[in-house]
C-alpha positions as CSV (number, residue, x, y, z in Angstrom):
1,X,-36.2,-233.3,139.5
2,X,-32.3,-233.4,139.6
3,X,-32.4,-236.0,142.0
4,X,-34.3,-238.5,140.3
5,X,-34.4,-237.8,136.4
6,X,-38.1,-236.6,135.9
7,X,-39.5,-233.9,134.6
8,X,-41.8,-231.6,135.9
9,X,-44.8,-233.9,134.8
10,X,-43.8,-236.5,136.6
11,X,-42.2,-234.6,139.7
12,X,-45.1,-233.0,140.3
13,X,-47.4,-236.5,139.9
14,X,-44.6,-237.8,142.6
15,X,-45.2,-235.0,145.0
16,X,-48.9,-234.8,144.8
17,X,-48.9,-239.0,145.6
18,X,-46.2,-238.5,148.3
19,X,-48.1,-235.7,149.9
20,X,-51.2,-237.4,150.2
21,X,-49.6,-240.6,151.5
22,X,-48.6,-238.9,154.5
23,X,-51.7,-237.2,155.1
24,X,-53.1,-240.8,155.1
25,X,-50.7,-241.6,157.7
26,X,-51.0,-239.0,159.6
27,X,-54.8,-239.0,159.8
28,X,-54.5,-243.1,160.5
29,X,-52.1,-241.8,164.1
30,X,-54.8,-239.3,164.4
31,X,-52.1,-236.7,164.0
32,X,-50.2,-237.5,167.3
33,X,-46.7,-237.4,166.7
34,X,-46.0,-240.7,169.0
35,X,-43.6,-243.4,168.9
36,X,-45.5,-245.4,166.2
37,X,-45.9,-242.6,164.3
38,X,-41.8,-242.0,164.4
39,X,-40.9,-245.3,163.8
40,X,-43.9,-245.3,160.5
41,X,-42.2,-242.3,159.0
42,X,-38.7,-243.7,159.3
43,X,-40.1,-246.7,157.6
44,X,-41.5,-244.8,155.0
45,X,-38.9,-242.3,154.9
46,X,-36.3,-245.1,153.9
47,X,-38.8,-246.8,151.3
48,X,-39.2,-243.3,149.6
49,X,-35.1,-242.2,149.3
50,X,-34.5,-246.0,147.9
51,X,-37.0,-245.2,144.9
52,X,-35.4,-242.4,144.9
53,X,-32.0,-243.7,144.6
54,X,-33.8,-246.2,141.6
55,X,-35.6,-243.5,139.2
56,X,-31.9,-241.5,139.5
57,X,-29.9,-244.5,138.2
């Protein structure tokens, strides 16, 4: 909440979507931690902090 302005509404709205979305992609690598799945999530991970970075400014 700090990090990006919201309040606890909305944080939680955030989490419960974020949450989910990587149970999706988890499921979709059958969850096996391989190379796909580690290049996926650092894709994601970088699309997530820069609407991060946008909802704090």
């Amino acid at each position: 909440m700090m990090k990006t302005g919201l309040d606890t509404r909305q944080a939680e709205t955030l989490f419960i979507y974020i949450l989910h979305g990587s149970f999706a992609v988890n499921r979709r690598h059958n969850f096996q931690k391989d190379a796909q799945w580690q290049a996926d999530t650092e894709m994601l991970q970088k699309f997530v902090q820069v609407g991060y970075n946008q909802l704090h400014q």
